[in-house]
N, CA, C and O of each residue as an XYZ file, in Angstrom:
868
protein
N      30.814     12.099     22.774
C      29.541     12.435     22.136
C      28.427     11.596     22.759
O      28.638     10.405     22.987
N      26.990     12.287     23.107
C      25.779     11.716     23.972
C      25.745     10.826     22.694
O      26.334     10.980     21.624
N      24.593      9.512     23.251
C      23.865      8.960     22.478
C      22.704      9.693     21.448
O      22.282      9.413     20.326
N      22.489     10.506     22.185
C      21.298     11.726     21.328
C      22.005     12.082     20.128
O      21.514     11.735     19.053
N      23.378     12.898     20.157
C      24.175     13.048     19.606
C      25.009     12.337     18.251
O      25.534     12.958     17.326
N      24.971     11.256     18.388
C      25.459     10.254     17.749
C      24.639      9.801     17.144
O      24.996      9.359     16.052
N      23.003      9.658     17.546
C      21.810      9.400     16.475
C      21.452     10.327     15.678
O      20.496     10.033     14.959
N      22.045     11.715     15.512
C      21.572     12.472     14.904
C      22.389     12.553     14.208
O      21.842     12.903     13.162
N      24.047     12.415     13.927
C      24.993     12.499     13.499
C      24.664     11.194     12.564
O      24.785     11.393     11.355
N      24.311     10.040     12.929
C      24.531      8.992     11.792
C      23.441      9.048     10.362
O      23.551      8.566      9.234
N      22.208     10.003     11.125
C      21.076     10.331     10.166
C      21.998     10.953      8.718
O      21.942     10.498      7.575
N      22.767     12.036      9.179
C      23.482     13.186      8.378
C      24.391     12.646      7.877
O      24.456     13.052      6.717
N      25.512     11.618      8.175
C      26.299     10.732      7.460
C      25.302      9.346      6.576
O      26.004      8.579      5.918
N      24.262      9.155      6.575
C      23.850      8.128      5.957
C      23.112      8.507      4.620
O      22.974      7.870      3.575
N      22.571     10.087      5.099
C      21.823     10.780      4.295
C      22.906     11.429      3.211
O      22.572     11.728      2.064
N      24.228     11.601      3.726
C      25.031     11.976      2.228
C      25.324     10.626      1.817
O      25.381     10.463      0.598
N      25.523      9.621      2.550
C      25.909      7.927      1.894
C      25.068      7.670      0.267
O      25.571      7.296     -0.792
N      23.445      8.082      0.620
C      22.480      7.650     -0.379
C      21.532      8.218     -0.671
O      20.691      7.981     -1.539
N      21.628      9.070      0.110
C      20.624     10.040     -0.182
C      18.992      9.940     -0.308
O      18.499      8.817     -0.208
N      18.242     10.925     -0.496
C      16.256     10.628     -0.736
C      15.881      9.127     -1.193
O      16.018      8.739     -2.354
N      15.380      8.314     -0.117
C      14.981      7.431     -0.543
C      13.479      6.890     -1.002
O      13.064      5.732     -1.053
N      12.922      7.937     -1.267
C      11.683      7.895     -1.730
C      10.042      6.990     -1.154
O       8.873      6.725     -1.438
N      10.903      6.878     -0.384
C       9.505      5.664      0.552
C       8.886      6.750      1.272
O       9.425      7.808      1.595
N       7.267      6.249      1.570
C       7.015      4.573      1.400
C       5.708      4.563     -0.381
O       4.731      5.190     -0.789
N       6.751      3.229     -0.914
C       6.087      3.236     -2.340
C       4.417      3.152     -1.983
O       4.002      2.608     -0.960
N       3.596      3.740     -2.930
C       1.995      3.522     -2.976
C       1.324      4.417     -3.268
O       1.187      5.535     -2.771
N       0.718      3.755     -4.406
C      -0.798      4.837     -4.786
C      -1.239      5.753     -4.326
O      -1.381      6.909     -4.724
N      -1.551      5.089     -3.174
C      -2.851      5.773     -2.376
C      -2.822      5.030     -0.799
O      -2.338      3.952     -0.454
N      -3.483      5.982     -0.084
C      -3.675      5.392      1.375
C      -3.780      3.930      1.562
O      -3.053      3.423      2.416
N      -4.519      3.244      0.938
C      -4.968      1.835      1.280
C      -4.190      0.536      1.131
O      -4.119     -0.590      1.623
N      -3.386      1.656     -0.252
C      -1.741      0.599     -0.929
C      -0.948      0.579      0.198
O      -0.561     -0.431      0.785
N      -0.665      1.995      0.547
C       0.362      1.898      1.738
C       0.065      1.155      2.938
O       1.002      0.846      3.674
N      -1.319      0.773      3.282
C      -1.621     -0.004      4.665
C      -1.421     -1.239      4.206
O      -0.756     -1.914      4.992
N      -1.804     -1.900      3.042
C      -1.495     -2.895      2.769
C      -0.147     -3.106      2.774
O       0.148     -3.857      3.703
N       0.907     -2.722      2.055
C       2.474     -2.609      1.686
C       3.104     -3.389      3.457
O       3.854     -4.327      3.730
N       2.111     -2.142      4.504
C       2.795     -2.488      5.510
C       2.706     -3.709      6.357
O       3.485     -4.024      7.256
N       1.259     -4.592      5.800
C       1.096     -5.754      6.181
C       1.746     -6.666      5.596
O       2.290     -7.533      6.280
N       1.845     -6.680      4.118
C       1.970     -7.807      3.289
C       3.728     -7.740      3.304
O       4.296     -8.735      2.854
N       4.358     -6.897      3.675
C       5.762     -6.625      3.768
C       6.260     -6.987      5.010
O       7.307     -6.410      5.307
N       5.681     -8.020      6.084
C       6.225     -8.622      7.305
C       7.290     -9.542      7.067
O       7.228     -9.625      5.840
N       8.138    -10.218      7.387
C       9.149    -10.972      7.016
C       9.091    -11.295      5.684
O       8.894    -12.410      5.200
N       9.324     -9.972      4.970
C       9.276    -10.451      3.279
C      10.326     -9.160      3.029
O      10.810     -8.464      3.922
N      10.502     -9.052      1.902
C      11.267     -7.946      0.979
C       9.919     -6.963      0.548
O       8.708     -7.083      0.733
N      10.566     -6.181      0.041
C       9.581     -5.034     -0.770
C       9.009     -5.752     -1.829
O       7.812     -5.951     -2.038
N      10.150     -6.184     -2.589
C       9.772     -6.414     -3.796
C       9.028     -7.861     -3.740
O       8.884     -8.337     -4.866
N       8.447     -8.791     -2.519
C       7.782     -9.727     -3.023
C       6.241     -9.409     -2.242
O       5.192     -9.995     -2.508
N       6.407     -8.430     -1.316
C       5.587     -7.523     -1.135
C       4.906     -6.984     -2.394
O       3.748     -7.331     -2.623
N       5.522     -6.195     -3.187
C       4.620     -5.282     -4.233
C       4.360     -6.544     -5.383
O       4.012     -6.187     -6.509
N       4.485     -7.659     -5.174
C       4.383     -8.601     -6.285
C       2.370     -8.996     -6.076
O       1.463     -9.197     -6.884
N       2.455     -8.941     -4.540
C       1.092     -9.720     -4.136
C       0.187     -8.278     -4.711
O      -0.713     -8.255     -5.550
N       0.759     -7.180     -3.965
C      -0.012     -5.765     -4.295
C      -0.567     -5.466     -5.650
O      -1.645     -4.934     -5.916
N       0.736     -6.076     -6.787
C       0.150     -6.064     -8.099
C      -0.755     -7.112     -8.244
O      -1.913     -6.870     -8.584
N      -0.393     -8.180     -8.041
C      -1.955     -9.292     -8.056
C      -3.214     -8.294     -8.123
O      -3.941     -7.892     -9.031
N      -3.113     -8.041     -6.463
C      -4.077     -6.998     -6.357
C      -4.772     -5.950     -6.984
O      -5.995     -5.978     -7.121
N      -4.126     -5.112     -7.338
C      -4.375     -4.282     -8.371
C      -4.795     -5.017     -9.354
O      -5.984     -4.832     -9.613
N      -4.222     -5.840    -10.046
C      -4.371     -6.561    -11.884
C      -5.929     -7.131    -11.795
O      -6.697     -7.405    -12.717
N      -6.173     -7.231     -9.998
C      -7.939     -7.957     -9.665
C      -8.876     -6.276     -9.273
O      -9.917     -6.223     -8.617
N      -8.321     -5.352     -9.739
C      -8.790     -4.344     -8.836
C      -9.630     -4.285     -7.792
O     -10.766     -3.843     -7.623
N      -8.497     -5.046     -6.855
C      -9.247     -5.176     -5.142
C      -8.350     -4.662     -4.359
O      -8.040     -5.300     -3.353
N      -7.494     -2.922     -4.734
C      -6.792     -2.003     -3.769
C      -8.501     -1.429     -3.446
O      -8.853     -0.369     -3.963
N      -9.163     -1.966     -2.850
C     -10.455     -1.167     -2.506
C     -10.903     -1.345     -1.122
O     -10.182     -2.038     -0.404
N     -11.633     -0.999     -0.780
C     -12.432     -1.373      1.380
C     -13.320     -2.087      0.552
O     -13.755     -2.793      1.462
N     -14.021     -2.524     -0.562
C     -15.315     -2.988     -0.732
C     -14.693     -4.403     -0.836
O     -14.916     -5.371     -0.110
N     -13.584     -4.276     -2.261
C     -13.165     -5.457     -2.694
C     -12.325     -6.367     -1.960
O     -12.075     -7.541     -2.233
N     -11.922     -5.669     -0.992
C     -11.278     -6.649     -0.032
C     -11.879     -7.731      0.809
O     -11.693     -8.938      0.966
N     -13.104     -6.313      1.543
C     -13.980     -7.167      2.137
C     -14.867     -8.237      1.741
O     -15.126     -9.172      2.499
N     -15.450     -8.103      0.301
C     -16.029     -9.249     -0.255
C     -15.458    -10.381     -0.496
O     -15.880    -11.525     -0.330
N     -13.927     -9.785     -1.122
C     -13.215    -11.622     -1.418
C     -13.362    -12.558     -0.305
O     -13.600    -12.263      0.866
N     -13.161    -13.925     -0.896
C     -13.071    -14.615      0.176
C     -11.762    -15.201      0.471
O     -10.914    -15.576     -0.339
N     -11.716    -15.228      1.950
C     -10.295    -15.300      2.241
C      -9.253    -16.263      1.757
O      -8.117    -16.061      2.184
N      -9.507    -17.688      0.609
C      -8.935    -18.413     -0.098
C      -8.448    -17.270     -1.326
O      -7.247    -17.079     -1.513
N      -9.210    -16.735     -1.917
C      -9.291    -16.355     -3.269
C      -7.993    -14.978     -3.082
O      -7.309    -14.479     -3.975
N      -8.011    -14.597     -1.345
C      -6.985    -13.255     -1.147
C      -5.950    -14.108     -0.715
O      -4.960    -13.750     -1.353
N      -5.543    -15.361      0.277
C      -4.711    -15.402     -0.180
C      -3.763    -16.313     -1.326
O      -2.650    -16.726     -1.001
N      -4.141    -16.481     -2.222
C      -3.710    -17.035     -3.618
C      -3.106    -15.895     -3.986
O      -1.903    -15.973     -4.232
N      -3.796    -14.555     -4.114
C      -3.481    -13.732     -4.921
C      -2.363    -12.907     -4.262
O      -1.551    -12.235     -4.898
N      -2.405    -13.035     -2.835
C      -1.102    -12.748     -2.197
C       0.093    -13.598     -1.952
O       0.911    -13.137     -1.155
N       0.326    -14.673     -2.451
C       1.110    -15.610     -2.308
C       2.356    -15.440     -2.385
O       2.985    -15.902     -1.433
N       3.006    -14.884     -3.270
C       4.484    -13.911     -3.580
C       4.565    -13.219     -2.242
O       5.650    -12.638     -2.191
N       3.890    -13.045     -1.171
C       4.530    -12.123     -0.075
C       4.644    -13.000      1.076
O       4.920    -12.610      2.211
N       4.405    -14.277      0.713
C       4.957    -15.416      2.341
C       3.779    -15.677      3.377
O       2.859    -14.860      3.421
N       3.774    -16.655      4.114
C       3.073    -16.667      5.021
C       1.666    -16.106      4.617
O       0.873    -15.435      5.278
N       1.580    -16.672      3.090
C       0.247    -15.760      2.619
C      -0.830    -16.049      3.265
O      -1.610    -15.097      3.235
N      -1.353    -17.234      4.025
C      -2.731    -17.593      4.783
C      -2.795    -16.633      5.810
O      -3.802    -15.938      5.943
N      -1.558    -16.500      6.745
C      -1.887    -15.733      7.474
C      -1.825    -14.460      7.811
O      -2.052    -13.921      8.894
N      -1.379    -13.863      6.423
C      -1.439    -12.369      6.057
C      -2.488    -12.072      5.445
O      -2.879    -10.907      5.512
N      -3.300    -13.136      4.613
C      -5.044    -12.947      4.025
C      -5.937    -12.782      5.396
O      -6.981    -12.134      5.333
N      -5.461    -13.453      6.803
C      -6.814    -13.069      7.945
C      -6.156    -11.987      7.995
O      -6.937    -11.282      7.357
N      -4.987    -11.053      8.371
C      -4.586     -9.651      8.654
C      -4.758     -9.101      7.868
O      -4.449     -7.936      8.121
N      -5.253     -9.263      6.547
C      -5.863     -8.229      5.705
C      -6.986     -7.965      6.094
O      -7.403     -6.828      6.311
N      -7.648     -9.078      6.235
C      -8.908     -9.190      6.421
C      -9.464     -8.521      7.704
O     -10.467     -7.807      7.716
N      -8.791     -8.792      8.658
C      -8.675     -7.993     10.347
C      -9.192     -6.676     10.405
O     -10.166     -6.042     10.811
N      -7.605     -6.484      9.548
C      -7.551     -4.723      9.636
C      -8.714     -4.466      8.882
O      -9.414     -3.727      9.575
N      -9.603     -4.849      7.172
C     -10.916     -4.325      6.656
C     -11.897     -4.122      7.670
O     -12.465     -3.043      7.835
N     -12.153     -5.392      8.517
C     -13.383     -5.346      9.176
C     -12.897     -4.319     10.361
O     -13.657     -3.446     10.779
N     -11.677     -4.481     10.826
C     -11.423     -3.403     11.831
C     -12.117     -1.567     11.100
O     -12.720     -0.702     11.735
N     -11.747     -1.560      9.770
C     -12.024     -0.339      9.215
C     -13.220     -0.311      9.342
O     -13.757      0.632      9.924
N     -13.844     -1.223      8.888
C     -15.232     -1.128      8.637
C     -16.291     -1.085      9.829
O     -17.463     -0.719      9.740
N     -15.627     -1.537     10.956
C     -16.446     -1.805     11.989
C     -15.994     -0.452     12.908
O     -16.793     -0.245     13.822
N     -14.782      0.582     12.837
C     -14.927      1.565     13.707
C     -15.487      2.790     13.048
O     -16.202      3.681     13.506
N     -14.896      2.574     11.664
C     -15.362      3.767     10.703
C     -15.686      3.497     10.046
O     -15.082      3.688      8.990
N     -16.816      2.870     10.045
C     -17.776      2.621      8.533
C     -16.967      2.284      6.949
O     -17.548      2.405      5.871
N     -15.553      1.857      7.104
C     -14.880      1.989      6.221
C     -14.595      3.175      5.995
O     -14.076      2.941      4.903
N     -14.494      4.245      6.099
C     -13.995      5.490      5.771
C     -12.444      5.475      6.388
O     -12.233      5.066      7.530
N     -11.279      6.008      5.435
C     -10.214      5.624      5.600
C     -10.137      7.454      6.064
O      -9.894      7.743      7.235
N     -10.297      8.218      5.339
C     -10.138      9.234      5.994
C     -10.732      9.922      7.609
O     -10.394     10.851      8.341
N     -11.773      8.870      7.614
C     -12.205      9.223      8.935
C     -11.327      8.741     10.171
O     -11.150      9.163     11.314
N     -10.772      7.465      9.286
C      -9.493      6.525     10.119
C      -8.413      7.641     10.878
O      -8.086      7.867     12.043
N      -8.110      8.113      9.739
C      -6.520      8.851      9.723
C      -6.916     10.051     10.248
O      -5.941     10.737     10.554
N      -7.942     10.554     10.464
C      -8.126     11.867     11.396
C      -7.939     11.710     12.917
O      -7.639     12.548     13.767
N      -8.250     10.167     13.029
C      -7.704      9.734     14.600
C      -6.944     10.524     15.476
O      -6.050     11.204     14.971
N      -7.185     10.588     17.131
C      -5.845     10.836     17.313
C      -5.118      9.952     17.189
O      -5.528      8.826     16.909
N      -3.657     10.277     17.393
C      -2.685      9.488     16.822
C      -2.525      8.381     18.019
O      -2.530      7.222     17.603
N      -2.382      8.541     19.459
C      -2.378      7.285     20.410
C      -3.490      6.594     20.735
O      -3.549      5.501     21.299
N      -4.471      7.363     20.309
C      -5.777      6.574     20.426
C      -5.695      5.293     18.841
O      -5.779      4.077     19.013
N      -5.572      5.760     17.826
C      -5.541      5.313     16.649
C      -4.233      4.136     16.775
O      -4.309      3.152     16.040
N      -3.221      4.246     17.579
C      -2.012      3.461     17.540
C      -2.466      2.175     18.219
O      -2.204      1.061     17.765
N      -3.404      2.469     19.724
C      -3.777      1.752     20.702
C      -4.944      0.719     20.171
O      -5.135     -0.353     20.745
N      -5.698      1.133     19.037
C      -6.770      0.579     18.426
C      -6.103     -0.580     17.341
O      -6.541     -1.729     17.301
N      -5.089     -0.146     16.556
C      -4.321     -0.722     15.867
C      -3.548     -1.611     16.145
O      -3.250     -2.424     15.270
N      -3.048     -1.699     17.335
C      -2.699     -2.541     18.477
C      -3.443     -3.825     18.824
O      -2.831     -4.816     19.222
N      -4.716     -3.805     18.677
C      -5.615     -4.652     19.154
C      -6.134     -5.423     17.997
O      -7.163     -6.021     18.312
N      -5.785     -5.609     16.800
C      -6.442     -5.552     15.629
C      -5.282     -7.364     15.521
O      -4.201     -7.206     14.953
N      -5.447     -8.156     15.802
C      -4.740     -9.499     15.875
C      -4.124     -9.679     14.591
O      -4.827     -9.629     13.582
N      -2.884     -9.882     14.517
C      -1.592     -9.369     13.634
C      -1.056     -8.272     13.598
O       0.131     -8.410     13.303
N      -1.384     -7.061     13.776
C      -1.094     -6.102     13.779
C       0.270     -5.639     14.868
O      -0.153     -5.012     15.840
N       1.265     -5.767     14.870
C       2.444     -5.484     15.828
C       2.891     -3.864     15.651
O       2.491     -3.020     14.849
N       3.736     -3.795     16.570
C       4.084     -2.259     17.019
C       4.623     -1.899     15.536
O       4.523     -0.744     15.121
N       5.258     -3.031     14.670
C       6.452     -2.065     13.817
C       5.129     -1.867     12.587
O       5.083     -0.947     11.771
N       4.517     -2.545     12.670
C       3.276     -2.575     11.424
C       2.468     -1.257     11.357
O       2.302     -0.430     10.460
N       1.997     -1.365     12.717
C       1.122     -0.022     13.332
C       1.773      0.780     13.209
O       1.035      1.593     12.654
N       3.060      1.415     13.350
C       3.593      2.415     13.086
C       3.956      3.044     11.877
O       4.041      4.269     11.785
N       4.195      2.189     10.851
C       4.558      2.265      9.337
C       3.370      2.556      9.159
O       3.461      3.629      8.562
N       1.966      2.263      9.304
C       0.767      2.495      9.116
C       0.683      4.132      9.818
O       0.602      4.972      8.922
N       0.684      4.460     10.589
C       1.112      6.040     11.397
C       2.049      6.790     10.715
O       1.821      7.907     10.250
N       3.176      6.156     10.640
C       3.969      6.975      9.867
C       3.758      7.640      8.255
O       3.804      8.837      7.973
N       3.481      6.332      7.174
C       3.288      6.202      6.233
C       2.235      6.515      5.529
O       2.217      6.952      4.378
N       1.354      6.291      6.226
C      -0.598      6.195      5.723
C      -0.848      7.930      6.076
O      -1.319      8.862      5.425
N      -0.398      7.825      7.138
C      -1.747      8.493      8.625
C      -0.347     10.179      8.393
O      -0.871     11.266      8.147
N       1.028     10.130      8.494
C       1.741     10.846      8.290
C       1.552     11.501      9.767
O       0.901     12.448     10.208
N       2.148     10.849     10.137
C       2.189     11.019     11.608
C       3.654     10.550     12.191
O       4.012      9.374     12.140
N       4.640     11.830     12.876
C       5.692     11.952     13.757
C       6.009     10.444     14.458
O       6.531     10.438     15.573
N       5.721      9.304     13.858
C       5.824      8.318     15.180
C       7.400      7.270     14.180
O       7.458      7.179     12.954
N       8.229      6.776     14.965
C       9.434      6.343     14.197
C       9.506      4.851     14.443
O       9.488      4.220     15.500
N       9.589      4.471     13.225
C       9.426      2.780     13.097
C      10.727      2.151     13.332
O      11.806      2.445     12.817
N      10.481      1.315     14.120
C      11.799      0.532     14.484
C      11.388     -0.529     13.878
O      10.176     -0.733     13.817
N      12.514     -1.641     13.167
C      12.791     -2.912     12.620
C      14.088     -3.648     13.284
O      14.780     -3.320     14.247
N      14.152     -4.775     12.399
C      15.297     -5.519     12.883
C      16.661     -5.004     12.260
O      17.705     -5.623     12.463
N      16.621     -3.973     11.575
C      17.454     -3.309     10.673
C      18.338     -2.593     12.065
O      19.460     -2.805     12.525
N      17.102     -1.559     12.489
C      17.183     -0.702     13.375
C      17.881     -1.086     14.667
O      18.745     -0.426     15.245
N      17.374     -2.251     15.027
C      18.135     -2.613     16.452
C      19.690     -3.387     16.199
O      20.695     -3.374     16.911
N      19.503     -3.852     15.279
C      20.872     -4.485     14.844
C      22.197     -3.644     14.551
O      23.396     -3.916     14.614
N      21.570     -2.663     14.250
C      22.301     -1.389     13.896
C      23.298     -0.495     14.910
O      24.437     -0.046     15.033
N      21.991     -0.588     15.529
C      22.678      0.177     16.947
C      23.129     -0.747     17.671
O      24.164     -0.514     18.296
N      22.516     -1.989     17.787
C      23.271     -2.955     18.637
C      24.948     -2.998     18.422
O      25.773     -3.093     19.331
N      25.160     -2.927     17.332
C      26.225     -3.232     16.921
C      27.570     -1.873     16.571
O      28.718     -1.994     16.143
N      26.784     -0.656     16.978
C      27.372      0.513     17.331
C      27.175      0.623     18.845
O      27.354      1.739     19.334
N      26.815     -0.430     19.686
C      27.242     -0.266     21.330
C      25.798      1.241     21.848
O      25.846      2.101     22.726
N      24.924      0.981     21.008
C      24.013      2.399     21.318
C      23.159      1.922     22.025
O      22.604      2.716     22.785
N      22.695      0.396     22.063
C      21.901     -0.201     23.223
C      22.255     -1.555     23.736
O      23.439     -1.891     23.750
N      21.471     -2.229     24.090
C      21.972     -3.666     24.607
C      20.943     -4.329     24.112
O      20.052     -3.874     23.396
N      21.132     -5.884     24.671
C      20.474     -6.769     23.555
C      19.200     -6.736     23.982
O      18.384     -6.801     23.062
N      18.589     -6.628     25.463
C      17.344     -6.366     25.810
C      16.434     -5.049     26.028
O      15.410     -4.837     26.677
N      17.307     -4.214     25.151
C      16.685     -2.803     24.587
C      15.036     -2.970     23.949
O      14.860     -3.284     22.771
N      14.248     -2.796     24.602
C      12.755     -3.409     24.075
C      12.223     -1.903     22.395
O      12.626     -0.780     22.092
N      11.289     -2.777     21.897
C      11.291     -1.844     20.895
C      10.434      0.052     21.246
O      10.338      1.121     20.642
N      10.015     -0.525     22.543
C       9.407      1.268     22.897
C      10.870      1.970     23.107
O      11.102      3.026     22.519
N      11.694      1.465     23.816
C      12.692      2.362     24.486
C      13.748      2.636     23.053
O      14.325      3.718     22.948
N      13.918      1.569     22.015
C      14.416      2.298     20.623
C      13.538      3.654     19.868
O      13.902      4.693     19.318
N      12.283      3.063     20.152
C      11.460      4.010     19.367
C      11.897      6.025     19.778
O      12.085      7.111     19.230
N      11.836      5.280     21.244
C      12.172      6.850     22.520
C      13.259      7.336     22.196
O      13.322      8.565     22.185
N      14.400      6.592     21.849
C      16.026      6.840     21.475
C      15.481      7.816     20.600
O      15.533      9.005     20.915
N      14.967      7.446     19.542
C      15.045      8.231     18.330
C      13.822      9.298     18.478
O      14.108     10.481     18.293
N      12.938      9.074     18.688
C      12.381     10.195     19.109
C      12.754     11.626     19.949
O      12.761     12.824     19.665
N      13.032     10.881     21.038
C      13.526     12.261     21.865
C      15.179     12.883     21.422
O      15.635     13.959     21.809
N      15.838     11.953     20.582
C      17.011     12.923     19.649
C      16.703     13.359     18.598
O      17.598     13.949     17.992
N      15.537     13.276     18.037
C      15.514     13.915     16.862
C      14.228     14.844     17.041
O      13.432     14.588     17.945
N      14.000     16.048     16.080
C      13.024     17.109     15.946
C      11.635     16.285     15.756
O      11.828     15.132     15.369
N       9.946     16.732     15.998
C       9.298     15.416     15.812
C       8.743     16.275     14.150
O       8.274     17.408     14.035
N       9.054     15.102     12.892
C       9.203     15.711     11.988
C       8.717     14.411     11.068
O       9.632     13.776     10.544
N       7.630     14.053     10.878
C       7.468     13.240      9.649
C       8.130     12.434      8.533
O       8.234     11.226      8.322
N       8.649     13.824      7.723
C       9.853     13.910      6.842
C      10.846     13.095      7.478
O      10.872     11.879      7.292
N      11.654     13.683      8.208
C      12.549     13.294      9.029
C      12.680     11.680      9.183
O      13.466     10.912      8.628
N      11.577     11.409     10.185
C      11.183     10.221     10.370
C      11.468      9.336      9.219
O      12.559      8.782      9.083
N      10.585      9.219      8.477
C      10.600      8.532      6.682
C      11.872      8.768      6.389
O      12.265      7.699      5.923
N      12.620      9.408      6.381
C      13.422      9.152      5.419
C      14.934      8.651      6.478
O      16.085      8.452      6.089
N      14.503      8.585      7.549
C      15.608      8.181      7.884
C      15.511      6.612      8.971
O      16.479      6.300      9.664
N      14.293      5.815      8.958
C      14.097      4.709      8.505
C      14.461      3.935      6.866
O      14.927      2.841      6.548
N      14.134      4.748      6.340
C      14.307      4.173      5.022
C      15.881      4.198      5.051
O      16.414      3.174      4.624
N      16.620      5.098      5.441
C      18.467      5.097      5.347
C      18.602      3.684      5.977
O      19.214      2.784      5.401
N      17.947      3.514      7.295
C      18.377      2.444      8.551
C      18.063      0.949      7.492
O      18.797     -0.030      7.621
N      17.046      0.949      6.604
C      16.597     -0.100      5.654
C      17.981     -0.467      4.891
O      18.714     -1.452      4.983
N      18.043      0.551      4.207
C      19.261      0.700      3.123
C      20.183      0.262      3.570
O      20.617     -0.820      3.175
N      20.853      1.069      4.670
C      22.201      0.288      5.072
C      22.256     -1.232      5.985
O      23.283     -1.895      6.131
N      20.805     -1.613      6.583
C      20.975     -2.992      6.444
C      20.816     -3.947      5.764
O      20.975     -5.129      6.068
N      20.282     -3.205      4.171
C      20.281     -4.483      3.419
C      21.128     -4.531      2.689
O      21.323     -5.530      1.996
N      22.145     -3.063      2.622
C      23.679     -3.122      1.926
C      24.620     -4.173      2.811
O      25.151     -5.214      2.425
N      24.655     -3.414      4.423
C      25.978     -3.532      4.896
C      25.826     -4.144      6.164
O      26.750     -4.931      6.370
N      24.903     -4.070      7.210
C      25.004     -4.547      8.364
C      23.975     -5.731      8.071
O      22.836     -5.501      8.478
N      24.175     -6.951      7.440
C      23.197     -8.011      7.309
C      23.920     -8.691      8.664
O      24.684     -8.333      9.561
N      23.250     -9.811      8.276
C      23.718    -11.325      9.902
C      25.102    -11.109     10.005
O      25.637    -10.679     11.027
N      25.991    -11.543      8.449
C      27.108    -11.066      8.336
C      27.779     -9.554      7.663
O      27.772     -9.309      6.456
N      28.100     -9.029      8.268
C      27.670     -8.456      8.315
C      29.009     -7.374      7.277
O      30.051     -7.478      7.925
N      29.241     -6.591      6.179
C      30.085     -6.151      5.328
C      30.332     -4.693      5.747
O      29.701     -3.681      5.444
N      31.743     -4.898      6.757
C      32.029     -3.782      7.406
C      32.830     -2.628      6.725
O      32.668     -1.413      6.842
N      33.713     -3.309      6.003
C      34.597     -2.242      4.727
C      33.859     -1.390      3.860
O      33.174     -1.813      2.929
N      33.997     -0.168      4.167
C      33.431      0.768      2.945
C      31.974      1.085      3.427
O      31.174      1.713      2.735
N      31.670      0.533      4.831
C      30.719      1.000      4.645
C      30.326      2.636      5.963
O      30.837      2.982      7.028
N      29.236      3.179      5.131
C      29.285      4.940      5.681
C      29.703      4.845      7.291
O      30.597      5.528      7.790
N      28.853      3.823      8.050
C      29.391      3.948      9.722
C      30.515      3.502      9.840
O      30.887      3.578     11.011
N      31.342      3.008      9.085
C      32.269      2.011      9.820
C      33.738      2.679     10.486
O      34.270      2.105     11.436
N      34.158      3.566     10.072
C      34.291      5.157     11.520
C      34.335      5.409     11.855
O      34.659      6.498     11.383
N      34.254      5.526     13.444
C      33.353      6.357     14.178
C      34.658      6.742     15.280
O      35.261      5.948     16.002
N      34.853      8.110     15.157
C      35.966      8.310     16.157
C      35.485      8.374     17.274
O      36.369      8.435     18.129
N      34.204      8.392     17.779
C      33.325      8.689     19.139
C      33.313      7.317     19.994
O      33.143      7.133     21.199
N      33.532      6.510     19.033
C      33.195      4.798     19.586
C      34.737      3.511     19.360
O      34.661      2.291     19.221
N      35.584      4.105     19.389
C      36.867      3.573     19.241
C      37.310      3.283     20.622
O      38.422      2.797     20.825
């Protein structure tokens, strides 16, 4: 079985494992751009802890963000880690909004999508897997987020090597799969799931959906 083959096959075995995973959690457009910043080497859940701060100050806003001052954002983000320097990447990406599109978030997301990726790119904090969850998630756009979930995954099913860079994972999965939004989302979110069930550092190989594989024996 191709590698193409075998990425499309583990989508369909992971997807009966657990099925609709409902991501990505958020309100509204602005929750989800945030989610994807404030969720950098953190969990979800200490992620949506800072988000509720947020909310409880009602500053899910382009106005209220931009006015706070950057002590007062990050206090209130503190539950999501590295909070100082996720309050300037909040802050980045506002003035980034504000300074290409007048703050208009919908004017944002009408972008094209590599022009909009390449801009997002440049926005200091902003990394490939961020920008893309932001594309994927926000913007709903065909583009497939790779994590450390993701490479570990396959690393460890022999599907790449250790200096597999994150464009050429992104390409894996792209060019084997249909380019499909849906798709996309929900089968990052599987790659989430089963590394925070089963393929951690150590990694709990019994029972779990890949562990199998008559193609790779």
């Amino acid at each position: 079985m191709s590698t193409h083959q075998r990425i499309r096959e583990f989508y369909s075995v992971l997807y009966e494992a657990y099925g609709s995973q409902g991501w990505w959690p958020g309100e509204d457009t602005l929750e989800i751009i945030l989610g994807a910043i404030l969720t950098q080497n953190t969990s979800w859940k200490n992620a949506k802890k800072a988000i509720d701060n947020l909310k409880r100050e009602g500053l899910i806003s382009v106005e209220g963000l931009r006015l706070i001052s950057l002590d007062e954002l990050a206090q209130l983000i503190r539950p999501s880690g590295y909070y100082n320097q996720k309050a300037v990447k909040v802050k980045n990406f506002i003035g980034f909004l504000v300074e290409e599109y007048g703050g208009d978030l919908g004017k944002m997301l009408s972008e094209d999508t590599k022009r909009f990726r390449s801009k997002l790119l440049r926005i200091r904090g902003i990394g490939p897997e961020t920008a893309d969850s932001i594309l994927l998630y926000a913007a709903k756009r065909p583009v497939f987020v790779v994590d450390t979930y993701t490479y570990r995954i396959l690393l460890r099913h022999n599907l790449i090597g250790e200096e597999t860079t994150y464009e050429e994972i992104q390409n894996l999965f792209m060019d084997s799969l249909p380019q499909d939004t849906g798709l996309f989302n929900e089968y990052h979110a599987l790659l989430v799931k089963l590394g925070k069930e089963r393929c951690r550092k150590k990694p709990i190989c019994k029972g779990c959906p890949l562990e199998y594989d008559p193609h790779n024996v």
